[in-house]
C-alpha positions, 0 to 999 in steps of 0.5 A, spaced: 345 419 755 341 414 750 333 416 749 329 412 752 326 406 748 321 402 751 321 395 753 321 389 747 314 387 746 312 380 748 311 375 742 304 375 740 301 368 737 298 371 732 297 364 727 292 367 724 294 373 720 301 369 718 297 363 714 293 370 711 300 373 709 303 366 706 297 365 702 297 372 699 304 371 698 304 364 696 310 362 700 311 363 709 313 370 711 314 372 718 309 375 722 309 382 724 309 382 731 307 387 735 300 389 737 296 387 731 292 381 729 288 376 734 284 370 732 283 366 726 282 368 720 281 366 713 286 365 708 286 368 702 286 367 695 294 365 693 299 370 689 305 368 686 311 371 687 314 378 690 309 383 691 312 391 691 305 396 693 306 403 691 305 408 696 304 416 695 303 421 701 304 428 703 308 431 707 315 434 709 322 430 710 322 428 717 315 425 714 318 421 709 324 419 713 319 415 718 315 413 714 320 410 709 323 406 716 316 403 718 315 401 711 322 397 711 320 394 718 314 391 714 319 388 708 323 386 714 317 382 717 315 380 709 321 379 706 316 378 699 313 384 699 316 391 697 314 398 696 315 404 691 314 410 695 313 418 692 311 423 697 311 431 696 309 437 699 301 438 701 301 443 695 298 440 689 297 434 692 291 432 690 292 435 683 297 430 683 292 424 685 287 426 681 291 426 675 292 419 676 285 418 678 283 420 670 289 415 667 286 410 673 293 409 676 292 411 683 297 408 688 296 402 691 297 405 698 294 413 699 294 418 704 287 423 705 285 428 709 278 429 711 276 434 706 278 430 701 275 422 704 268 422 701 269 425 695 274 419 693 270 414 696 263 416 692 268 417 686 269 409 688 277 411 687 278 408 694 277 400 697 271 398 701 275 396 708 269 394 710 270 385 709 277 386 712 274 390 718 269 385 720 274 379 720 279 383 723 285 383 717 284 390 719 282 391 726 281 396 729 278 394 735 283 398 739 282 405 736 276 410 740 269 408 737 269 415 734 275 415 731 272 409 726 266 413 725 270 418 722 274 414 716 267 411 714 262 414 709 255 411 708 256 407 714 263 404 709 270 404 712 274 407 707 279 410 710 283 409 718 286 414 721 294 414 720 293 419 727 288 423 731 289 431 732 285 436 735 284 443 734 289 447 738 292 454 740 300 454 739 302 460 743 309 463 745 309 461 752 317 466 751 313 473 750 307 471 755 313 470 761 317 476 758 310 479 759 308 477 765 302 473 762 298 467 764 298 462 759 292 460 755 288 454 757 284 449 755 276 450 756 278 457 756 271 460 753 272 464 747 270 471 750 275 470 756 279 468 750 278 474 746 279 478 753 285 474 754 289 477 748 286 484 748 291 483 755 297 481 751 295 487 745 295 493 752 302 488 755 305 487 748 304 495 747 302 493 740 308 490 738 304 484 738 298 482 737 294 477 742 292 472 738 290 470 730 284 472 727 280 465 726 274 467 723 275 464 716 278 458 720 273 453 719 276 449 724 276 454 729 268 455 727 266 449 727 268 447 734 265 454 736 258 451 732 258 445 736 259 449 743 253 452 742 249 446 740 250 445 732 254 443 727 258 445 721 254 439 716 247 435 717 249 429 713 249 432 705 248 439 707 250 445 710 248 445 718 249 452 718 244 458 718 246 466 717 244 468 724 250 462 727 255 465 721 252 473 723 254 471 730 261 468 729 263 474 724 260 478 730 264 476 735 271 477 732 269 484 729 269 486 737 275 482 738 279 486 732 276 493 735 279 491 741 286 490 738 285 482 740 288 481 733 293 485 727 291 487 721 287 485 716 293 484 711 297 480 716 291 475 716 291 474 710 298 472 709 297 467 714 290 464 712 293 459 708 295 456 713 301 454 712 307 453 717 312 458 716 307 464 715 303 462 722 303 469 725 305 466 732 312 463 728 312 470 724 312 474 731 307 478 730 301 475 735 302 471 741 297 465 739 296 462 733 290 457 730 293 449 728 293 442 728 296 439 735 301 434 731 303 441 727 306 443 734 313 439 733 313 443 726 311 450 727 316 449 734 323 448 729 321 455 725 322 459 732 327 460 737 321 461 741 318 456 746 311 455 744 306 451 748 299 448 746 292 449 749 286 446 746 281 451 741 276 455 746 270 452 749 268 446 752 272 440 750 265 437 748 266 440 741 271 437 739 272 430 737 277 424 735 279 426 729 283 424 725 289 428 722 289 424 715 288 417 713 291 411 710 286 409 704 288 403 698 286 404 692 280 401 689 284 398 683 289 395 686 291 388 685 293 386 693 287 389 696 289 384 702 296 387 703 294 393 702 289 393 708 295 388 713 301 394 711 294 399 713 293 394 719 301 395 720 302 402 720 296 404 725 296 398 729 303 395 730 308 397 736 314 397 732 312 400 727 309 406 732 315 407 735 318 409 728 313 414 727 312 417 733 307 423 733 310 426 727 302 425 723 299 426 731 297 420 737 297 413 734 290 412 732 290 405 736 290 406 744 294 400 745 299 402 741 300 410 745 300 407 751 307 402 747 310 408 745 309 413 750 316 412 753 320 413 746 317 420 744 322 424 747 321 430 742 320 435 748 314 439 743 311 432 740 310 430 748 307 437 749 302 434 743 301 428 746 300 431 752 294 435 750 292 429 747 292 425 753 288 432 756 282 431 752 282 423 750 276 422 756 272 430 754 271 429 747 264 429 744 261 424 740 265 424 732 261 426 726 261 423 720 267 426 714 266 433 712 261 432 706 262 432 699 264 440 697 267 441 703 274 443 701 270 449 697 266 450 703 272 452 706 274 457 701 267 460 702 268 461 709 275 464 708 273 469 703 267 471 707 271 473 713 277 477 709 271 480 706 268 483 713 275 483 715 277 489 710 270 492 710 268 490 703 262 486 705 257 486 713 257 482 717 250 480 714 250 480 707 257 476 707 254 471 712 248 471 708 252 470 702 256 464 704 250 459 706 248 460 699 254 459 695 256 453 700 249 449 700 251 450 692 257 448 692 254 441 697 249 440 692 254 440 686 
């Protein structure tokens, strides 16, 4: 039987942003349709002659193949305008990026996450959106508030997400019917969390763990910090003192007593984060720690059923986060292009449709609500559905994680395989940490 497709989107009047297109391009092209684009805007300066933008991300195949049909519909739409695509694996990624950042050939259109978003915009690497936001070249009027505060950096947008995630509990839903357990649960407390694995540890009878160890999961430990009324950064610093990271360390070093988690060897197998090595894909605890978006991914290396919960806490901690961004170089030579194929790929029906929920929820709301009836990937619905769950509980959106943050990360993962292999307290590796990551941030 045919998937499912949603209705054809009705023509939207959009004379504005065609007289924009044909003045970049120098010549009338079709309109994009779709969601995208209201009013009037100005003309730009002309370009003669077909334009090819170059665009490189990271990600795996399935990413590349979407990716490329979204971009084909543009051309599509703007016969004069073509793309040089390059993608690859997240690893080494952003040696590769930084390479052509020295040589100063960054591609025009880029991909980043938020770990890397500040550094490149106060290295000036990436364009200031902010003059195609305020007209609505760029619009982003139908993302959440919160989610374009989270792609600007001293109160510039830099960044758009090219998705939204949320930080979530993959757990193989198989194993819990088999042993008869309940499923975990968004809004789950952390220490009905830890004693809901140590359960699945006593079911499992230690074949299997309850859960992976998060503590050096900075994911899992800044929404921890915001359940209790902090936060991972203020601004430039490290919004954290010993005391909190002492608590948190704490709170797993119990759990890993009680047999809530495996060993301190196969933690660190999975700390990386990489997909094949989660431990709930492994088999070797019943729950995992990942981004929602990577559920679909996580589902195709298991013949398990694998279900999804938010992260525990109060849903509150979270926030509208963006999975990755779209970012154009600041060097380039089409800015306006670059921020309507932007403007395409985050905010048009078709393209949406194309795309799917392979980076996570389309950034903008009219679009989710669009493509709703395409998604028929049962894991890529079970993500959205998580997303639609928490869509009205989230708290408000900090800004990107500062400049220092990916060595903040590595910080925090070394202090708990520390504690976890019983080289360091819990004390002197929290203590240890605040004072290597305000370095770091201050460097």
């Amino acid at each position: 039987m045919p998937a499912a497709r949603p209705a054809p989107l009705r023509p939207v009047a959009d004379p504005g942003r065609r007289r924009v297109l044909a003045a970049l391009l120098g010549t009338p092209v079709l309109a994009a349709g779709g969601l995208t684009g209201c009013g009037e805007d100005p003309v730009a300066p002309v370009e003669t002659g077909p334009v090819e933008l170059s665009v490189f991300w990271y990600g795996g195949a399935r990413r590349a193949e979407l990716t490329e049909r979204a971009l084909r519909l543009y051309t599509d739409r703007n016969p004069r305008v073509g793309f040089r695509v390059t993608w690859q694996g997240a690893a080494g990624y952003y040696d590769r990026l930084a390479t052509q950042a020295t040589g100063g050939n960054v591609p025009d259109l880029i991909q980043l996450d938020d770990g890397m978003l500040t550094e490149y915009a106060r290295r000036e690497i990436i364009l200031d959106l902010d003059d195609h936001v305020a007209d609505h070249r760029l619009d982003l009027r139908t993302l959440p508030p919160g989610l374009v505060r989270y792609g600007q950096v001293d109160g510039r947008t830099v960044g758009v997400a090219a998705a939204q995630t949320a930080a979530a509990v993959v757990y193989d839903r198989t194993l819990l019917r088999r042993l008869r357990l309940p499923e975990p649960s968004t809004g789950m407390s952390w220490a009905e969390y830890v004693a809901w694995a140590r359960r699945v540890t006593r079911a499992g009878e230690g074949r299997v763990a309850g859960t992976m160890d998060p503590s050096g999961d900075y994911r899992a430990f800044w929404i921890w910090l915001r359940g209790q009324g902090g936060e991972l950064y203020r601004g430039r610093q490290l919004g954290v003192d010993a005391d909190a990271l002492v608590e948190w360390f704490e709170l797993w070093r119990r759990a890993r007593a009680g047999r809530a988690t495996p060993s301190a060897a196969l933690v660190e197998q999975a700390d990386g984060g990489e997909p094949a090595r989660q431990l709930v894909v492994t088999g070797a605890t019943a729950a995992s720690f990942a981004w929602s978006h990577q559920l679909p991914e996580l589902q195709r290396l298991t013949g398990t059923e694998l279900g999804l919960a938010a992260v525990p806490g109060p849903p509150q901690a979270q926030w509208h986060r963006a999975s990755m961004y779209w970012a154009a170089f600041r060097g380039t030579r089409h800015p306006g292009l670059v921020a309507d194929v932007i403007n395409f790929l985050t905010g048009n029906g078709e393209a949406g449709v194309l795309l799917g929920h392979e980076r996570g929820l389309n950034p903008s709301l009219a679009v989710r609500s669009y493509v709703q009836g395409s998604i028929t990937d049962p894991a890529q619905q079970r993500a959205a559905a998580l997303g639609v769950a928490l869509a009205d509980r989230l708290g408000p959106a900090p800004g990107p994680p500062p400049q220092g943050h990916p060595r903040v990360r590595t910080l925090l993962m070394e202090a708990a395989e520390s504690v976890r292999g019983g080289r360091t307290g819990t004390r002197a590796a929290a203590t240890r940490f605040v004072a290597r990551a305000n370095a770091a941030l201050a460097g």
